[in-house]
FITI-391473 format. One record per residue (C-alpha): residue in one letter; x, y, z. Coordinates in steps of 0.1 Angstrom, whole numbers, plus 5000, padded with zeros to 4 digits. Layout:
<nodes>
aa | xx | yy | zz
a | X | Y | Z
...
</nodes>
This chain:
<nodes>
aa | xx | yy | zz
x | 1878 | 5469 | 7608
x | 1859 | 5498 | 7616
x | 1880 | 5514 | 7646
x | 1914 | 5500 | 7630
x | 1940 | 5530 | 7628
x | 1912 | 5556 | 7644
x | 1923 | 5579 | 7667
x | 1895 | 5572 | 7691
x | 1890 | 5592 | 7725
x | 1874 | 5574 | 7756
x | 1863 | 5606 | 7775
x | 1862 | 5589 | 7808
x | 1890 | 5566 | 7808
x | 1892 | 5551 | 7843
x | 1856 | 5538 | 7847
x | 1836 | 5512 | 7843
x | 1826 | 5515 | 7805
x | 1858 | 5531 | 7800
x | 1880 | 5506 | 7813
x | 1869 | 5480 | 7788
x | 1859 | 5504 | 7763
x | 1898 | 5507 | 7763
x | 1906 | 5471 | 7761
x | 1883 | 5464 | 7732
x | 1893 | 5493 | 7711
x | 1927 | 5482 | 7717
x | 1918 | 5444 | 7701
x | 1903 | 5460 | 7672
x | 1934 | 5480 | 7666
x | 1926 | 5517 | 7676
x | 1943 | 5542 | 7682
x | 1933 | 5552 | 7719
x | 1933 | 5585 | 7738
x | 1915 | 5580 | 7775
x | 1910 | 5612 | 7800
x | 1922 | 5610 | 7834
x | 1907 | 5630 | 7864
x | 1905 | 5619 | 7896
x | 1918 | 5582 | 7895
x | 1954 | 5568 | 7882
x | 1951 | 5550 | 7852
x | 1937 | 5516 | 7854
x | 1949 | 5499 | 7820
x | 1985 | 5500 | 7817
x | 1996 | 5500 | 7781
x | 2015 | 5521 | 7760
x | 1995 | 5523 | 7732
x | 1970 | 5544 | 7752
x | 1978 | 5579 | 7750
x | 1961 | 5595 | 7786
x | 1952 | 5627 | 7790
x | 1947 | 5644 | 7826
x | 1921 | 5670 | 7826
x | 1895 | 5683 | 7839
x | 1863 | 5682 | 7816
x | 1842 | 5704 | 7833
x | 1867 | 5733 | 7820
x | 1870 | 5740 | 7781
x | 1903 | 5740 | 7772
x | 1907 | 5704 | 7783
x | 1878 | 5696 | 7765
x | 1893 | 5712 | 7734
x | 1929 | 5695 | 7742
x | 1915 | 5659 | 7745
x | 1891 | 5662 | 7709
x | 1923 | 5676 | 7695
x | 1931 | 5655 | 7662
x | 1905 | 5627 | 7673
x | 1884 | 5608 | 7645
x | 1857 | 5592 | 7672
x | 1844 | 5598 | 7707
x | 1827 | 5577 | 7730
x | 1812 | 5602 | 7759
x | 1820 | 5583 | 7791
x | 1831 | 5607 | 7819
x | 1802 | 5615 | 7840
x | 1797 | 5619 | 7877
x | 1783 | 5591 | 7894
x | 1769 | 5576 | 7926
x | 1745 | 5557 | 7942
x | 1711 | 5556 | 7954
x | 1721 | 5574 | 7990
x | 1733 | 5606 | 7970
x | 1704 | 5600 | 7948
x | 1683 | 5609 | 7977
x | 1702 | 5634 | 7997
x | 1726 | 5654 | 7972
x | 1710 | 5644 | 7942
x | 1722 | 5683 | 7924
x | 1758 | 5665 | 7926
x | 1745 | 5647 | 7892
x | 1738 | 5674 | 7875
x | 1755 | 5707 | 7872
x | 1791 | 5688 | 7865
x | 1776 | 5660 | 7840
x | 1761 | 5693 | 7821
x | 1797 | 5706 | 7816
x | 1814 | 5677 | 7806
x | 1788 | 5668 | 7781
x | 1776 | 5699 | 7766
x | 1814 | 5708 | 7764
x | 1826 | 5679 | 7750
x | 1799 | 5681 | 7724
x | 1807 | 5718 | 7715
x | 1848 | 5706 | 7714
x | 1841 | 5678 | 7692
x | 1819 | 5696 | 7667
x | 1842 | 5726 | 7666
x | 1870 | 5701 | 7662
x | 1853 | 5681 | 7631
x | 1853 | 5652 | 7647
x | 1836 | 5625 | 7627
x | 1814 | 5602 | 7651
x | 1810 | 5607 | 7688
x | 1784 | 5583 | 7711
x | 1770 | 5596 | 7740
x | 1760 | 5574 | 7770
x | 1724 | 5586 | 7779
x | 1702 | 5570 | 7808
x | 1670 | 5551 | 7812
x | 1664 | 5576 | 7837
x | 1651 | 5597 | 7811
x | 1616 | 5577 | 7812
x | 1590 | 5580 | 7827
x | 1576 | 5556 | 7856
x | 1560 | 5525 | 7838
x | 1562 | 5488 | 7846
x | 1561 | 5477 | 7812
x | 1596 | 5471 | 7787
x | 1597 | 5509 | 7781
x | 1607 | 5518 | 7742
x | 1628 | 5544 | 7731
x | 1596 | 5566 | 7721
x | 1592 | 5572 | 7754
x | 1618 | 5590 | 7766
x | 1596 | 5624 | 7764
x | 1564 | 5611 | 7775
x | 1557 | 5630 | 7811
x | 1582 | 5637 | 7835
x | 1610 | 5609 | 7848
x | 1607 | 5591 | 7878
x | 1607 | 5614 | 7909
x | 1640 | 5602 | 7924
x | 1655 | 5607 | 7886
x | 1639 | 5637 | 7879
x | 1670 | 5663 | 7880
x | 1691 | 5634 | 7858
x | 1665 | 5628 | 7836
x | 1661 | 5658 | 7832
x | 1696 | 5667 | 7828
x | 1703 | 5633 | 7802
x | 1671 | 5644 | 7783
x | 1690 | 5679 | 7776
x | 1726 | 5663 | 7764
x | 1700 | 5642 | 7742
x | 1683 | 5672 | 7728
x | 1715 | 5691 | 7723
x | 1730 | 5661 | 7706
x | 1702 | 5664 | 7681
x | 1709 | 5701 | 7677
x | 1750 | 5694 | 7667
x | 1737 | 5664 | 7646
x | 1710 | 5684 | 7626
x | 1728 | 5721 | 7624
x | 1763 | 5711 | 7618
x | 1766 | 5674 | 7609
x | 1783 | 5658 | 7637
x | 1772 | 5619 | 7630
x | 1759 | 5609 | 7670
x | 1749 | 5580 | 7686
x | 1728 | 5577 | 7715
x | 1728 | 5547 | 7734
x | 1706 | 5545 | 7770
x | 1721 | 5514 | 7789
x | 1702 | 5500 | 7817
x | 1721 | 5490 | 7852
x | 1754 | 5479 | 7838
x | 1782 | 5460 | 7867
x | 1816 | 5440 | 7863
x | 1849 | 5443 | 7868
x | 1864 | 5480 | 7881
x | 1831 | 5492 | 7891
x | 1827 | 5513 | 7919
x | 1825 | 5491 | 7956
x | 1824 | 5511 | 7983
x | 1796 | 5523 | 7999
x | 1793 | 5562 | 7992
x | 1795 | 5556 | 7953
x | 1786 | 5520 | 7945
x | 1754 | 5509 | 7928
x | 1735 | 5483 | 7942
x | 1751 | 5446 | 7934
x | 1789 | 5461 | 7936
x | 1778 | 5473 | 7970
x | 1763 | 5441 | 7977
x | 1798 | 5425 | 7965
x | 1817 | 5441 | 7989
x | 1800 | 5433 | 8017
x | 1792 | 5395 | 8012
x | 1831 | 5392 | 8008
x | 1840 | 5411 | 8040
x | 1808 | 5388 | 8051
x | 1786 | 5413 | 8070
x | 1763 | 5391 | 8097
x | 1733 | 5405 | 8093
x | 1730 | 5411 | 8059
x | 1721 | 5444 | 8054
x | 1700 | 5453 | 8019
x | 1687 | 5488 | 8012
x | 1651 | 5486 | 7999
x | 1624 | 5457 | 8004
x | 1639 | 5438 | 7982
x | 1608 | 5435 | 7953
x | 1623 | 5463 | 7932
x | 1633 | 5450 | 7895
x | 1663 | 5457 | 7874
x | 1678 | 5448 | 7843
x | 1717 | 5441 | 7849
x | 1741 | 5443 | 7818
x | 1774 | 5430 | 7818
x | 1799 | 5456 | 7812
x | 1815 | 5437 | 7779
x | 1782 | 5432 | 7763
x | 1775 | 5468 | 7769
x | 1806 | 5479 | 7754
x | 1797 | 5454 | 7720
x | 1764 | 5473 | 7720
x | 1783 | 5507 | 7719
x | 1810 | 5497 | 7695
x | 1783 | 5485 | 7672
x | 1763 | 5520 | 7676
x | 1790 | 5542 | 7671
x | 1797 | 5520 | 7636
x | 1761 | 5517 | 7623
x | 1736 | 5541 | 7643
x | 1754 | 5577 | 7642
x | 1721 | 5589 | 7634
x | 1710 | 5602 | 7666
x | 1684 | 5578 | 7673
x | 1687 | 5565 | 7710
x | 1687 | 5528 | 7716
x | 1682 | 5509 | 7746
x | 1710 | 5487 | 7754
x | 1699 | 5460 | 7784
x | 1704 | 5425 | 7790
x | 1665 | 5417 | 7781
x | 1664 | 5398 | 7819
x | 1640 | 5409 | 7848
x | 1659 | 5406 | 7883
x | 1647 | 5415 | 7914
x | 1670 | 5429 | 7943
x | 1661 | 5395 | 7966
x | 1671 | 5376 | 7936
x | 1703 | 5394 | 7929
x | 1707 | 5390 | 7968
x | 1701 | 5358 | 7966
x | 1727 | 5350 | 7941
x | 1757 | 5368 | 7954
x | 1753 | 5350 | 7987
x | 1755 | 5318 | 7970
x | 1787 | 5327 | 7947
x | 1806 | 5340 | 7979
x | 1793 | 5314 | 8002
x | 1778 | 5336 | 8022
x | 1744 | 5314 | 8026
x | 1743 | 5315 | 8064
x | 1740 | 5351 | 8069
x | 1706 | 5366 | 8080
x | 1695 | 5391 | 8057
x | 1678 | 5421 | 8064
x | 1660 | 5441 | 8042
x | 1651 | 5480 | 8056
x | 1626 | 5497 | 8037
x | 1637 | 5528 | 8056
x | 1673 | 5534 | 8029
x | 1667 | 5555 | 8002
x | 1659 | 5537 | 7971
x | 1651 | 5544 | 7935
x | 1622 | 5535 | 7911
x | 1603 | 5503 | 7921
x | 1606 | 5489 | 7881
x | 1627 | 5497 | 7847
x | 1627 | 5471 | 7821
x | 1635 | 5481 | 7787
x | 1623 | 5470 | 7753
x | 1657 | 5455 | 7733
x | 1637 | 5458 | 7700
x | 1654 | 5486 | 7680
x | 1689 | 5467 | 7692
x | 1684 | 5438 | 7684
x | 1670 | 5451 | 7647
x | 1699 | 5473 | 7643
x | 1727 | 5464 | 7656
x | 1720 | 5420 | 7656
x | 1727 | 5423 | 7698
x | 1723 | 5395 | 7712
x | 1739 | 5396 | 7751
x | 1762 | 5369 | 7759
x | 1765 | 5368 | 7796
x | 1739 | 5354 | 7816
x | 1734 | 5373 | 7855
x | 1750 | 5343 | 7871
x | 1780 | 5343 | 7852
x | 1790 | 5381 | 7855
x | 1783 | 5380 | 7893
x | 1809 | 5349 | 7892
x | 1835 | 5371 | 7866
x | 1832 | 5407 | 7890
x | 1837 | 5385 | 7925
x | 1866 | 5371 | 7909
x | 1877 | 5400 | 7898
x | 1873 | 5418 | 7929
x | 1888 | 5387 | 7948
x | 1920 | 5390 | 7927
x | 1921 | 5430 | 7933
x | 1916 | 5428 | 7970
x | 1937 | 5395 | 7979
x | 1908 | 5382 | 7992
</nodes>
């Protein structure tokens, strides 16, 4: 009954994360503030209190820590691999403001708890299950390196508000997470909502940024949120832990099973190495997670490809 009754603030209400952040704070009896920016509000329900502002300015920062117990730190500004490559300074200057300023707001406000969602972009390029030790071992991977960068800051300054003044912080760094009200079309999508969209408006050929061979580790959205919930509760220590599914999938596998679940077999797939891609490998090592916070993940790749075409089915009348 940890979040029963707590005014808890979902700093970027209308994402992914944030979405069913929402809903399970809700079913555990929270009292929930969410930001809104750019979109509408995707939860309709009036226990949620939303707040429209603009967290790259101060005040709204102040105004939605105002009388708040927790914070999760959602509200970044995201993309996918083709700004990556060719506006990759959109990722950083506004992700400094909302989080170093949501940070300062929440300390200044006495807040009790806050988690912020760092990034496995923060390590450096290795093949192997990287551990949370080496987030600060040489630089991150070129195509990450201003939002490694950037993530390994917010991390530091966590530390700083956490040692100087108290503010209990947790730290989570998820690895690729997908499901329902992701991001689909092309300009902002990741890689398998991308890949989503275009099975169901089944594109012949097949088109697949990359070669194929890179590997991933996809996390459900609602086992990522567990993770978080849990973190918040018992690791406000500002250790970082790796949250992942603990499953190595390769884009021609991940290709392979989207295909199937639309029944999409019979396209021809194409694969051009030419598209901008990111870092060939990132696997993490679930050790410290599943040691101190008992996380097990519950849904296999398979069955949260099935749940987010389903749920993008329903959305789109398809």
């Amino acid at each position: 009954m940890f979040y029963q009754g707590k005014r808890v603030l979902v700093a970027g209400g209308t994402g992914l994360i944030g979405t069913h952040l929402i809903q399970s704070l809700l079913q555990q009896e929270a009292r929930v503030r969410a930001t809104l920016h750019q979109k509408q509000r995707v939860i309709q329900d009036d226990r949620i209190e939303y707040v429209s502002c603009d967290l790259t300015q101060y005040n709204d920062c102040q105004t939605a820590v105002d009388g708040i117990d927790y914070v999760f730190l959602c509200a970044a500004n995201t993309s996918g691999a083709a700004v990556m490559a060719h506006n990759p300074i959109a990722h950083i200057t506004p992700n400094l403001l909302i989080n170093a300023q949501v940070l300062e707001a929440a300390c200044l406000a006495k807040v009790e708890r806050l988690l912020f969602v760092s990034s496995t972009t923060v390590y450096p390029a290795v093949t192997h299950p990287v551990k949370e030790t080496e987030a600060f071992v040489g630089e991150p991977h070129d195509s990450y390196f201003g939002v490694g960068w950037m993530k390994r800051y917010i991390e530091k300054l966590a530390q700083f508000y956490y040692q100087r003044y108290g503010l209990k912080i947790a730290i989570v760094r998820p690895t690729n997470a997908y499901g329902p009200y992701d991001k689909f079309d092309d300009e902002r999508a990741h890689v398998l909502p991308a890949l989503i969209r275009r099975a169901l408006a089944k594109h012949d050929p097949f088109e697949v940024w990359g070669d194929g061979t890179a590997i991933r580790d996809f996390i459900y959205v609602t086992d990522l949120v567990e993770a978080m919930l849990g973190a918040l509760e018992h690791c406000a220590n500002c250790e970082a832990i790796n949250i992942g599914s603990g499953q190595s999938i390769s884009i021609r596998e991940a290709v392979a099973t989207i295909l199937k679940l639309t029944g999409h077999t019979n396209a021809q797939t194409i694969y051009d190495a030419s598209k901008p891609t990111t870092i060939p490998i990132r696997l993490v090592d679930l050790t410290q997670a599943r040691a101190r916070l008992n996380f097990s993940p519950k849904v296999s790749f398979e069955e949260g490809i099935q749940r987010t075409i389903a749920w993008y089915r329903d959305e789109n009348d398809l």
